[in-house]
N, C-alpha and C positions, 0 to 999 in steps of 0.2 A: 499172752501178750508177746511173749520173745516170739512166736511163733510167725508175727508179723512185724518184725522185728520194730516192737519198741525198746525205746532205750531208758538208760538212769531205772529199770524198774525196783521200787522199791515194796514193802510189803511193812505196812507198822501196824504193835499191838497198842490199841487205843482202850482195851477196855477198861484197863484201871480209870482211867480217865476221862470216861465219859458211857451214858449208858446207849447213845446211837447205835454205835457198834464195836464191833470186836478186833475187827482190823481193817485198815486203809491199805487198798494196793493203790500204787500211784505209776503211771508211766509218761512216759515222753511218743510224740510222733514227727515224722518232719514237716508234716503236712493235713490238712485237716481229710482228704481223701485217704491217709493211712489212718489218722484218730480213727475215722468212719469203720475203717476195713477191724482193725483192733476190737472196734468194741460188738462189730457184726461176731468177730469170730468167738469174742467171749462168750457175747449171746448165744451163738450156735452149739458149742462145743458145752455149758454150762447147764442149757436146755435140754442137751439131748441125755444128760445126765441125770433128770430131775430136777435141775438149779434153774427155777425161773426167776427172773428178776419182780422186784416189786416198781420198779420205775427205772426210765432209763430218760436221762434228760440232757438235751444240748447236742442232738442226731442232726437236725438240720443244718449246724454251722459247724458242728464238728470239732471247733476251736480247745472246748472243755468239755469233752460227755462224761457225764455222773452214771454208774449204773451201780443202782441198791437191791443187793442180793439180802440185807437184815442183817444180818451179822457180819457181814463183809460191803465195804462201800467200795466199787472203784472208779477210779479216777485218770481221765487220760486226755491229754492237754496237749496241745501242738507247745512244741518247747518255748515259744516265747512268751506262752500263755504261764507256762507252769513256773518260769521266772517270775515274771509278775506277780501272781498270787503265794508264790513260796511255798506251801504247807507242810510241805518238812520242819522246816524253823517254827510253822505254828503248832506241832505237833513234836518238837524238839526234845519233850518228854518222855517219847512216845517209845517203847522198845521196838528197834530194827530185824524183821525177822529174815534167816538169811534164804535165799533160795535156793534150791537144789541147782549144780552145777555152775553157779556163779561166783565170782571171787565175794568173799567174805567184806562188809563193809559196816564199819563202827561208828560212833557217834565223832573218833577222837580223827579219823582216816578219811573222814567224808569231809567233801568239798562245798561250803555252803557257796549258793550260788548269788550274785547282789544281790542289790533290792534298787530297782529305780527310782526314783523319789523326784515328785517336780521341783523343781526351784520356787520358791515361796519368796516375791520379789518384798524386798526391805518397805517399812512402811518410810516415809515422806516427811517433812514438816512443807505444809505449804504457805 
């Protein structure tokens, strides 16, 4: 993923928590043609290593593509997409693993990002 420079990449172990999988990589793109390019190159470089994915979903629009390797799910969202849905905080649980050559990031040091929420207008007496 750095390789195509996504950003915020984070890497959680989920498997106490769930029997899906083992860990969530998760990244950022600025653009749904870099999502695209990120998750070609995972695919490429994963593949050629014997890592075929078992599904890769949301190639078309690029916005959010899911790619399930089994044990590893990744996740890679054009940044406003990945605001939106959070899942760091839904996964807030979840231990942070750190990545080789990245500064070090904790539960206590990490920046949670909003949460947009529509306005839910007042109910009336009429």
């Amino acid at each position: 993923m750095l390789e195509k420079k996504a950003t915020d990449v984070l890497i959680l172990q989920v498997a106490p928590l769930t029997s899906v999988a083992d860990y969530l990589v998760i990244g950022s793109a600025d653009s749904d043609r870099q999502a695209s390019a990120i998750a070609d190159h995972i695919d490429g470089t994963l593949s050629r290593s014997g890592s075929k994915p078992l599904s890769i979903e949301g190639t078309r629009s690029s916005q959010w593509v899911l790619m399930d390797f089994g044990d590893v799910i990744v996740h890679i969202f054009r940044q406003d997409v990945r605001e939106h849905y959070a899942l760091e905080r839904l996964w807030s649980d979840a231990k942070r693993i750190a990545i080789p050559g990245e500064p070090r990031v904790t539960k206590s040091t990490a920046t949670p990002r909003p949460v947009k929420r529509k306005k839910v207008p007042a109910k009336t007496k009429a």
